[in-house]
C-alpha positions as CSV (number, residue, x, y, z in Angstrom):
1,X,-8.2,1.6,35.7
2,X,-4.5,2.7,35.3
3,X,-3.5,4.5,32.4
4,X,-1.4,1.8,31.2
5,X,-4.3,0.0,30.5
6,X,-5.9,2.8,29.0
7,X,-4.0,2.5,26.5
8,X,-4.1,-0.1,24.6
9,X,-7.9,0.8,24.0
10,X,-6.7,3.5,21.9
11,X,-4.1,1.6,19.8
12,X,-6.3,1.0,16.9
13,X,-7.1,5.0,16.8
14,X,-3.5,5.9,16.8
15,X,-2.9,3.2,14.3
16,X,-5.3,5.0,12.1
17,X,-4.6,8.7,12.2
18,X,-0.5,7.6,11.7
19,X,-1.2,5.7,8.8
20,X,-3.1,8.5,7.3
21,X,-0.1,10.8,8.4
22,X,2.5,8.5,6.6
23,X,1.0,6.4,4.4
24,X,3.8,3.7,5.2
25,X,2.9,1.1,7.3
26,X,6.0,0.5,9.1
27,X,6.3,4.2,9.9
28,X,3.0,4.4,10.8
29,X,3.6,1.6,13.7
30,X,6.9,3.1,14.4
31,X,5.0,6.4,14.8
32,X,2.5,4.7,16.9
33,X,5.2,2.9,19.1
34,X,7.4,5.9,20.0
35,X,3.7,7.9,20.9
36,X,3.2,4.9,23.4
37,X,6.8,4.8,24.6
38,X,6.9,8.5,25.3
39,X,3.3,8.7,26.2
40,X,4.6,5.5,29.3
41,X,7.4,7.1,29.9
42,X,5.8,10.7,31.0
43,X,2.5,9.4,32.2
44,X,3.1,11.8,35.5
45,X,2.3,14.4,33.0
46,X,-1.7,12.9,31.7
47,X,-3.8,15.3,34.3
48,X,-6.4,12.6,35.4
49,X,-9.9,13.6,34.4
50,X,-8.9,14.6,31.1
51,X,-9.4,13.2,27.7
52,X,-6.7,10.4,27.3
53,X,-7.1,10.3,23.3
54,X,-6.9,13.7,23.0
55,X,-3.3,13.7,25.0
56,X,-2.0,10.7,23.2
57,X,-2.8,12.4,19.8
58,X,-1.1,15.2,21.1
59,X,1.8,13.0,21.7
60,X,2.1,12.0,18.3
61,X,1.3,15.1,16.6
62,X,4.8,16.5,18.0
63,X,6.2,13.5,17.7
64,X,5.1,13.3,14.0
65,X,6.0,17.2,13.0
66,X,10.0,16.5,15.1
67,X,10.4,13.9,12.6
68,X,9.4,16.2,9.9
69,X,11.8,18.8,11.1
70,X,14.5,16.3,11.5
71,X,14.2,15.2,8.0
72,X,14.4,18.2,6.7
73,X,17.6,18.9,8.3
74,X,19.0,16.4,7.2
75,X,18.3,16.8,3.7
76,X,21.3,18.4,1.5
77,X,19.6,21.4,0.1
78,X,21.5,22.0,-3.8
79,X,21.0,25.5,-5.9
80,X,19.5,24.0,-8.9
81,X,21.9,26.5,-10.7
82,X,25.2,24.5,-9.4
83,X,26.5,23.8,-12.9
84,X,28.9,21.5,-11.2
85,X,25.8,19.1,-10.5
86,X,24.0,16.9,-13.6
87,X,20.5,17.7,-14.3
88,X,20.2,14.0,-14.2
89,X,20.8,14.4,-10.3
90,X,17.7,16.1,-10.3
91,X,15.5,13.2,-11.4
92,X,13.3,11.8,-9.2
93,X,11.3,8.4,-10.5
94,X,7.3,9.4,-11.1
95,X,5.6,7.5,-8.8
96,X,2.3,8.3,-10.5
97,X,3.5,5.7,-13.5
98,X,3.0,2.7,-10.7
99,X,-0.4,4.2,-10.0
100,X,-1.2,4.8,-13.5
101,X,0.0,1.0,-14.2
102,X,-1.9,-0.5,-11.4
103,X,-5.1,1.5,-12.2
104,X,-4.4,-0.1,-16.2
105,X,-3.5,-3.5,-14.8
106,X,-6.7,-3.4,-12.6
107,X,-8.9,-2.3,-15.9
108,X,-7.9,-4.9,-17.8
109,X,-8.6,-7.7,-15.4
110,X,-12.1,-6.5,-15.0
111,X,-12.4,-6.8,-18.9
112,X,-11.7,-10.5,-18.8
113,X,-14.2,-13.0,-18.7
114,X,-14.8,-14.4,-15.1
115,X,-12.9,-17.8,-15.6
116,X,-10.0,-16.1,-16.9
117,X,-9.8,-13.7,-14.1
118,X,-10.3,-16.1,-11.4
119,X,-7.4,-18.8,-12.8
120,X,-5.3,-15.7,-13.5
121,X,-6.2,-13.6,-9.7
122,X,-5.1,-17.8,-7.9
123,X,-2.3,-18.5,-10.0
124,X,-0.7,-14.9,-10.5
125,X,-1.5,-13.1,-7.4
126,X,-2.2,-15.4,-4.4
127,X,0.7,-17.9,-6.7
128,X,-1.9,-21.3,-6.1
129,X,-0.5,-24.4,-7.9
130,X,-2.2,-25.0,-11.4
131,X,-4.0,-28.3,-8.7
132,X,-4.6,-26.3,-6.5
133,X,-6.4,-23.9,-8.8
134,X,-8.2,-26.9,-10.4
135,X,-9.2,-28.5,-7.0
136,X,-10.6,-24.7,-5.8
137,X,-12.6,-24.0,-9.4
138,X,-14.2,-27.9,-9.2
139,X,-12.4,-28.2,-12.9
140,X,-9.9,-30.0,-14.5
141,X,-6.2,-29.2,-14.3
142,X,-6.5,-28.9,-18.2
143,X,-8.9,-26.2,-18.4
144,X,-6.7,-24.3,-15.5
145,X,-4.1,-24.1,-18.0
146,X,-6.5,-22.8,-21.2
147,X,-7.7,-20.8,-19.4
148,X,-4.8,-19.0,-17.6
149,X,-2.8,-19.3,-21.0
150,X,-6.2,-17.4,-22.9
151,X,-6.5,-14.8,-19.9
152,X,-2.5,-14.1,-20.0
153,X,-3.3,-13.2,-23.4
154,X,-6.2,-10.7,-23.7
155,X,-4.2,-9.3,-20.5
156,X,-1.0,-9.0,-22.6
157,X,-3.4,-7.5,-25.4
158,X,-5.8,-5.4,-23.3
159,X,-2.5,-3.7,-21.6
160,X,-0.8,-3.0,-24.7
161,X,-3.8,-1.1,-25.9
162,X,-5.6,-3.7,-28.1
163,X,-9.5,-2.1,-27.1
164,X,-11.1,-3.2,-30.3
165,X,-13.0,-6.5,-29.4
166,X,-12.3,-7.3,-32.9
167,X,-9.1,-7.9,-32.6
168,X,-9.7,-10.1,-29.4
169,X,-11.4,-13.4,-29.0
170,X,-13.7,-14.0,-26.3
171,X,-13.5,-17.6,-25.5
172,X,-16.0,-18.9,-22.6
């Protein structure tokens, strides 16, 4: 078997270990492409009888750290006491406040009652017409609408930080 073919075996591997490198998909498989395209390109260097993965992740490792150090460069390094520069400048958007949200919004959903989370998951996330919705649930397009309009608002509640059942109806 030539190496060429060798390597496609190993694809799904390299997908994995970039991804957990990056954590950006399209990186990742940029990553993974350039580790092919060298790894193609130099295959007089693969010693035959040794372990293929092993090289190929060696590939990417350097590949991975040169882009690291090439960033870096790049990267216009400021004395943080430049009083010519706004502390504003410094700000940098907290990511953890997307996580933090999503954890929340995630909560809440699993606090509504099943037929409000279903109608809200088809309609809001996978965006299903109110039909459709009715034609997937085996209910009519009327109760599609109570019951998105009721889980919409214990959502609304539940993420504003209305916990106190009494202050929420259940409806079933």
């Amino acid at each position: 078997m030539k190496i060429q073919d060798e390597l496609v075996e190993h694809v799904p591997r390299l997908r994995r270990y970039a991804r957990a490198l990056i954590h950006n998909h399209d990186l990742a498989d940029d990553l993974v492409q350039d580790t092919l395209e060298r790894a193609l390109g130099r295959t007089e260097q693969f010693r035959p009888g040794s372990d293929l993965r092993a090289w190929l992740f060696s590939i990417m490792h350097n590949l991975f750290i040169n882009q690291i150090r090439r960033a870096s460069e790049r990267v216009v390094h400021v004395s943080v006491d430049d009083d010519s520069i706004d502390e504003s400048e410094y700000a940098v958007p907290p990511e953890q406040m997307r996580s933090l949200e999503m954890r929340d919004l995630d909560y809440a959903l699993q606090r509504l009652p099943v037929e409000q989370r279903e109608v809200v998951l088809l309609v809001g996330l996978e965006e299903m017409s109110y039909a459709d919705v009715a034609i997937a649930l085996d209910v009519p397009i009327g109760t599609v609408m109570s019951r998105l309009s009721r889980g919409r608002e214990r959502l609304r509640a539940l993420m504003a930080g209305a916990q106190s059942s009494a202050r929420l109806r259940v409806v079933q």
